[in-house]
C-alpha positions as a printed Julia matrix, in Angstrom:
368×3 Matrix{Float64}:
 -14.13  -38.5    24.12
 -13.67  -34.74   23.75
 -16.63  -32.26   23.93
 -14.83  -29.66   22.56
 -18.04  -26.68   21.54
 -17.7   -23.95   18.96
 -18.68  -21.68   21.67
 -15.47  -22.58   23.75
 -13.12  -21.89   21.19
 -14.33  -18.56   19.87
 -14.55  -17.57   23.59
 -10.87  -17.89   23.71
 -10.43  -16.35   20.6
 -12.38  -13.3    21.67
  -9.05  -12.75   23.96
  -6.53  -12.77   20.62
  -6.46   -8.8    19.32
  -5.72   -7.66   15.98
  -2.38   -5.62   16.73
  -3.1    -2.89   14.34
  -7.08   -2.65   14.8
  -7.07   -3.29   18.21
  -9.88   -5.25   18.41
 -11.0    -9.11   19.02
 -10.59  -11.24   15.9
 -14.28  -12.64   16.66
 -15.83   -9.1    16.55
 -14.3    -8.18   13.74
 -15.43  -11.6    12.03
 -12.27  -12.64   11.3
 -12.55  -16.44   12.34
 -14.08  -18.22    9.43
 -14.48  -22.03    8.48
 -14.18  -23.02   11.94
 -14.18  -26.95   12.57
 -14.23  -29.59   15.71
 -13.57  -32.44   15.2
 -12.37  -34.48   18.42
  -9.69  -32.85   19.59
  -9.35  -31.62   16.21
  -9.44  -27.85   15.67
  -8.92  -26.13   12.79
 -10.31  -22.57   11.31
  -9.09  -19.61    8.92
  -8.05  -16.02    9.94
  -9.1   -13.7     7.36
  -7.08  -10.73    7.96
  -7.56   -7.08    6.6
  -4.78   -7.48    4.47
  -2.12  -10.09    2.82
   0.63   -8.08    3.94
  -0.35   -7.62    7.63
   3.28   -7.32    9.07
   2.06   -9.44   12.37
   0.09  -12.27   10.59
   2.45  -14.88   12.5
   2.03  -13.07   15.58
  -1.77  -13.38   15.59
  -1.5   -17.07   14.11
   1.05  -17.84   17.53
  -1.42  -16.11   19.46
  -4.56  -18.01   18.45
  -2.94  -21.52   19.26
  -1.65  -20.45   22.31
  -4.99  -19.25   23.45
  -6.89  -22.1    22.9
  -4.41  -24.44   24.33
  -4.51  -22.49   27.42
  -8.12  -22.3    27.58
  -9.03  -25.78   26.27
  -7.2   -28.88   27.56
  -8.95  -31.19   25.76
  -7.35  -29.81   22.34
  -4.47  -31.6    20.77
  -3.74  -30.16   17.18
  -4.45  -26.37   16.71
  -4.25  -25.5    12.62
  -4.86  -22.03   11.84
  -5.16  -20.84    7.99
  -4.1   -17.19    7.51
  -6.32  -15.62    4.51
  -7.05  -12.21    3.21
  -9.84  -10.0     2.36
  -8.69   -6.56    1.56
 -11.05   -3.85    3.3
 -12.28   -1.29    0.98
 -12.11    2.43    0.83
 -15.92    2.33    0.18
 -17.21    5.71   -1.59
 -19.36    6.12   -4.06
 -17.63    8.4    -6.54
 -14.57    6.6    -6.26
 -17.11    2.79   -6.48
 -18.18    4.75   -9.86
 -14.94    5.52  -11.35
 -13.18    2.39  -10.59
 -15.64    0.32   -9.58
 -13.46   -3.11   -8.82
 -10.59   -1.27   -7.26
 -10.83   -0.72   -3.35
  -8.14    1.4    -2.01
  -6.38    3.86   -3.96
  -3.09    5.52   -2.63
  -1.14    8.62   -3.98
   2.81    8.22   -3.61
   4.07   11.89   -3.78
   6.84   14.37   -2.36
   7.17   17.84   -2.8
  10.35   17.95   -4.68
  12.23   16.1    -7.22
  15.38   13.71   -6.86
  13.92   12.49   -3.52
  13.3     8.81   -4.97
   9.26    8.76   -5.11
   9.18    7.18   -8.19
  11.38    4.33   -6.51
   9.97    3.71   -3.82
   6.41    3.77   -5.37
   7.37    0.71   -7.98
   9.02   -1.05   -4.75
   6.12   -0.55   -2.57
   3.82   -1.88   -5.53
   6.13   -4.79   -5.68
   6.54   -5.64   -2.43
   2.38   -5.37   -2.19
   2.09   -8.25   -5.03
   4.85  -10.34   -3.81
   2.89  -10.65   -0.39
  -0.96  -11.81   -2.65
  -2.19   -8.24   -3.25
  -3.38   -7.58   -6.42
  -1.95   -4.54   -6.86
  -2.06   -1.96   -9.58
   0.32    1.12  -11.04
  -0.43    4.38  -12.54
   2.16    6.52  -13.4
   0.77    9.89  -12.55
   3.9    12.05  -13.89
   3.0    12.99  -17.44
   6.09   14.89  -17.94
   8.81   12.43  -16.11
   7.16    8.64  -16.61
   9.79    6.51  -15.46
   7.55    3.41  -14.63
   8.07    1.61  -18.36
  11.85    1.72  -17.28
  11.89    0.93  -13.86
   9.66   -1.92  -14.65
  11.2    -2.73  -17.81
   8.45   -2.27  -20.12
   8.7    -1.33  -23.68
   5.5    -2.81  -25.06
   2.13   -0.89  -25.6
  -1.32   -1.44  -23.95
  -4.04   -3.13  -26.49
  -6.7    -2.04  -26.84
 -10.19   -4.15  -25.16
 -13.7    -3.29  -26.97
 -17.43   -4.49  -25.97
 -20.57   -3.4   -27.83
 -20.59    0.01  -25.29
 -16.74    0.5   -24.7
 -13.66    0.64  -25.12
 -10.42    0.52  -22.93
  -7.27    0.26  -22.31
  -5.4    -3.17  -21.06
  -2.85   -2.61  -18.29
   0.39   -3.91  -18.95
   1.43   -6.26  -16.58
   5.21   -7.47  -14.98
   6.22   -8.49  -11.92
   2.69   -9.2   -10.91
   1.25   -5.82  -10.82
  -1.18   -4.19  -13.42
   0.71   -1.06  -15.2
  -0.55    2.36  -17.3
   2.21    5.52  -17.81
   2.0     7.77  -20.61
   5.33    6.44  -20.91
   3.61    3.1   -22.73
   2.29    5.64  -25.48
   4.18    7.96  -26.65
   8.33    7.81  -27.96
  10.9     7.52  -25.08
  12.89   10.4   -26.35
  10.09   12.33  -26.97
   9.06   14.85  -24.62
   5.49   15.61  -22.79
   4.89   19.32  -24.03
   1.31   19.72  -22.11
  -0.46   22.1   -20.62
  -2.04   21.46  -17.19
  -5.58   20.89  -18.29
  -4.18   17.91  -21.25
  -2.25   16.4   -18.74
  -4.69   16.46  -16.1
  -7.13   15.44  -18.77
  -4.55   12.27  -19.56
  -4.67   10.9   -15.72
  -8.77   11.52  -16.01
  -8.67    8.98  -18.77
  -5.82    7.03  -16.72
  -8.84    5.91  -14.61
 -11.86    5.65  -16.67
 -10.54    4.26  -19.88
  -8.69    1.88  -18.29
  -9.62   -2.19  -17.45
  -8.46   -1.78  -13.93
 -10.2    -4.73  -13.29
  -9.99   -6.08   -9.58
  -7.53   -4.83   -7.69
  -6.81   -4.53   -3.92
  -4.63   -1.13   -3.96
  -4.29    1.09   -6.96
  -1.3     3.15   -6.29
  -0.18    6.3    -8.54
   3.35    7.69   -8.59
   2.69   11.55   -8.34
   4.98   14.01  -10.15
   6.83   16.24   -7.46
   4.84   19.44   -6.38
   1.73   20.61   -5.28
   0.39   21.69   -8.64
  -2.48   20.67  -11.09
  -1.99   17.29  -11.38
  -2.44   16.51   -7.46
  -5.19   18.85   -7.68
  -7.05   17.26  -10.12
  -6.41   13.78   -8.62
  -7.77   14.53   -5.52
 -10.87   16.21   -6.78
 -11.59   13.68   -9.19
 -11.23   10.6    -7.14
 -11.45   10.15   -3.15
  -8.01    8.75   -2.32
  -7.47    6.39    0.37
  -4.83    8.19    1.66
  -1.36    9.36    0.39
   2.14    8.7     1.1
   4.95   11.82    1.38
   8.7    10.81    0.51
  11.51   12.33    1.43
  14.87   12.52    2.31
  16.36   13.39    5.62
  17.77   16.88    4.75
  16.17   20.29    5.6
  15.39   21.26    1.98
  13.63   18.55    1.27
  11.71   18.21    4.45
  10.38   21.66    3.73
   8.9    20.63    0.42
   7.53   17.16    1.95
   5.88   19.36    4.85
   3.84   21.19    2.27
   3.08   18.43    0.12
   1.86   17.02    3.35
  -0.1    19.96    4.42
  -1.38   20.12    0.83
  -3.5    16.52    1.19
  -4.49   17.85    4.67
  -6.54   20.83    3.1
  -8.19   18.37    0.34
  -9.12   15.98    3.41
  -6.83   12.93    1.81
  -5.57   10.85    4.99
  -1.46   10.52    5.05
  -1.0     6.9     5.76
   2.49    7.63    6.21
   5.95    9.1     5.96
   8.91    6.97    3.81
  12.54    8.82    4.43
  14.98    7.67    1.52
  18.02    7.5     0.92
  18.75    7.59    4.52
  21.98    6.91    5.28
  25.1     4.72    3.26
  26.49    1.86    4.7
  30.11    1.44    3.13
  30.52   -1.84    1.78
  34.1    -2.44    2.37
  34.02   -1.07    5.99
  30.5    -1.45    7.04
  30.77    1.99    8.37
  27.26    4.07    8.25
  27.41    7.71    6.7
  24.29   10.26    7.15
  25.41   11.47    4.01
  21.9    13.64    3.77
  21.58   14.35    7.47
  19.52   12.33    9.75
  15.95   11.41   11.41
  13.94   14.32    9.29
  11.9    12.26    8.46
  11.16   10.92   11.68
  10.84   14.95   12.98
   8.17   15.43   10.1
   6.31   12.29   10.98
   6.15   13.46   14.83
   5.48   17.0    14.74
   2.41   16.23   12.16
   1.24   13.3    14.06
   1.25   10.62   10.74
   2.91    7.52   10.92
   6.39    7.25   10.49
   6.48    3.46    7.56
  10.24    3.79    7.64
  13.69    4.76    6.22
  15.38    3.09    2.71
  19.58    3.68    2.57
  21.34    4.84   -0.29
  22.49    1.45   -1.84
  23.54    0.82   -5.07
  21.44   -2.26   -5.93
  18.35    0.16   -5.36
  19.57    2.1    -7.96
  20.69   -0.55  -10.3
  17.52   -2.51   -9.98
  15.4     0.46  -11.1
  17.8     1.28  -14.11
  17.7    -2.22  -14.95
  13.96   -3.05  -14.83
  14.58   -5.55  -12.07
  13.34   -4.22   -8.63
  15.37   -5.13   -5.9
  11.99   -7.39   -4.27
  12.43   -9.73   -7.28
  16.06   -9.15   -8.3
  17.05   -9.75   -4.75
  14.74  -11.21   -2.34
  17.15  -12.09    0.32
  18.79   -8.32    0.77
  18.34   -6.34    3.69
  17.27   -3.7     1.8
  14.32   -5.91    0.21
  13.9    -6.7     3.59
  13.28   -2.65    4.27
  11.06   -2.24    1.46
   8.94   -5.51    2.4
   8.3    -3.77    6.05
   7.62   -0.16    4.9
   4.95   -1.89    2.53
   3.6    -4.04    5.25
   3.27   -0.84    7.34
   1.57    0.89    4.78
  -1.39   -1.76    4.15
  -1.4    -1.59    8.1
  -2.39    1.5     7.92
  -4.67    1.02    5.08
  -6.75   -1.17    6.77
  -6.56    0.74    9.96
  -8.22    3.96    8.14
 -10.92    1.87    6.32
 -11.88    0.03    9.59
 -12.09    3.53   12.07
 -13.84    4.99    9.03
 -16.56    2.08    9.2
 -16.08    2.1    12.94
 -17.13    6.02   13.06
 -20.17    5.26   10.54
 -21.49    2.62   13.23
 -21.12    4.31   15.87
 -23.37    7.43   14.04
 -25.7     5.15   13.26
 -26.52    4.01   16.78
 -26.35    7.76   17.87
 -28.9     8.27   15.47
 -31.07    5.4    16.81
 -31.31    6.68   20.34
């Protein structure tokens, strides 16, 4: 008869690291629902994140411990589940009370493919069990509605105090672009203050409801618009695209430099359009030069979430309304997109956890 003890098994657990927080998953509480019976173990790892790009790794890791430590146990069966950490602040808790991390997708020039690689990342985020959320920040450019293949418009959700918007929904994430409201052919003749005053309302008058990452595609620049997002609501953190050329790595390095000054975190760089594989040779072409993107990342010390070729499915997939994650979820290229997104929560849950990690450790400063 096996006298297998709780004790025991979290003991070898204690030697099984989170990759990305490096810490033990029993001090960071992630072993939950843990059960003995006989030789009979079983128990959930609730992980920062449903896209944690080394779930399996940790999972591998767990059995392996215990097997090592404990002879007596036969079947191992781990449960991988998610709690998304939350940006917690209490401007941002008032605004948008049931979202927890918000994350600005921006570059500081056009053509550079934000806008694509913000729907993808969204994507990619729902596909792995987020519940993830779009704003389309770029009053004067929306491109979500056809990216995402949207035509409809939001309804409209009153109580006896309120009323707000309904996100549109497709492909599993929650939606709002000015794009929804106002005629495609139609342009956006605004001032800065109306069309700061638009993404304002973007975020109160809207029914985010709950939702793990809010992420908002940025117009290009460094202007009024990314001013007024950042003072109005504490982001997360923000992503910079580019593409590996010297022009546009200038204009990333200040859009970088600009969410430095405001305090926003960069969780990361994303170079696009990075090089073009030929499809009847399978030749590569640097087409826009190659590894800026890389140089930006190092010589500002931000991660580096990784590089997206020029491919014509991309391209195709956003004209269409059919992103490449759900159009097709065997490509390599989905297969790019899925680990740039995976990096990105990563990261995510890396800055919440040193954030809560710093507030501790002031805490028991202050006690002594």
């Amino acid at each position: 008869m096996s006298n297998i003890t709780e004790q025991q098994v979290l003991t070898s657990l204690s030697r099984v690291e989170d990759p990305d927080l490096h810490r033990d998953l029993v001090i960071l509480n992630m072993i939950k629902n843990l059960k003995i019976d006989g030789s009979n173990i079983s128990f959930d790892i609730e992980l920062t994140t449903p896209a944690c790009p080394l779930k399996d790794k940790m999972k591998n890791d767990a059995v392996v411990a215990i097997k090592n430590d404990i002879p007596d146990a036969e079947n191992v069966t781990v449960n991988m589940t998610a709690n998304v950490q939350s940006h917690v602040d209490s401007r941002k808790d008032a605004l948008l009370p049931g979202v927890k991390n918000t994350i600005a997708v921006a570059s500081g020039k056009g053509g550079v493919g934000k806008s694509t690689v913000a729907v993808n990342l969204a994507v990619a985020l729902a596909k792995d069990g987020a519940e993830v959320g779009l704003l389309d920040a770029d009053v004067y450019g929306p491109s979500i509605p056809l990216m995402l293949g949207i035509s409809k418009k939001p309804k409209i959700y009153q109580d006896t105090n309120s009323s707000k918007m309904i996100p549109l929904e497709n492909f599993g994430i929650k939606l709002m672009s000015i794009g929804f409201l106002v005629d495609e052919n139609d342009p956006v003749i605004w001032r800065g203050p109306m069309a700061s005053g638009a993404i304002k309302q973007f975020m109160s008058d809207v029914n985010w409801g709950e939702l793990d990452y809010l992420i908002y595609d940025l117009p290009p620049g460094t202007g009024d618009i990314q001013l007024t997002l950042v003072q109005t609501i504490p982001l997360t953190g923000a992503v910079i695209v580019t593409t590996p050329q010297n022009v546009a790595i200038i204009d990333a390095r200040k859009g970088l430099k600009m969410f430095e000054r405001v305090n926003v975190p960069i969780m990361g760089i994303v170079e696009n359009m990075s090089y073009f594989i030929a499809p009847d040779t399978g030749k590569k072409y640097d087409i826009f030069g190659f590894g800026g993107g890389k140089k930006l990342a190092k010589e500002s010390n931000v991660p580096f979430l990784g590089e997206i070729p020029i491919n014509a499915q991309i391209r195709e997939g956003g004209d269409k309304g059919k992103p490449i994650i759900f159009n097709i979820p065997d490509s390599e290229y989905t297969s790019n997109i899925m680990e740039i997104a995976r990096n990105l929560a990563a990261q995510i849950s890396l800055t919440n956890y040193d954030k809560k990690d710093k507030k501790i450790e002031i805490i028991l400063n202050t006690d002594k």
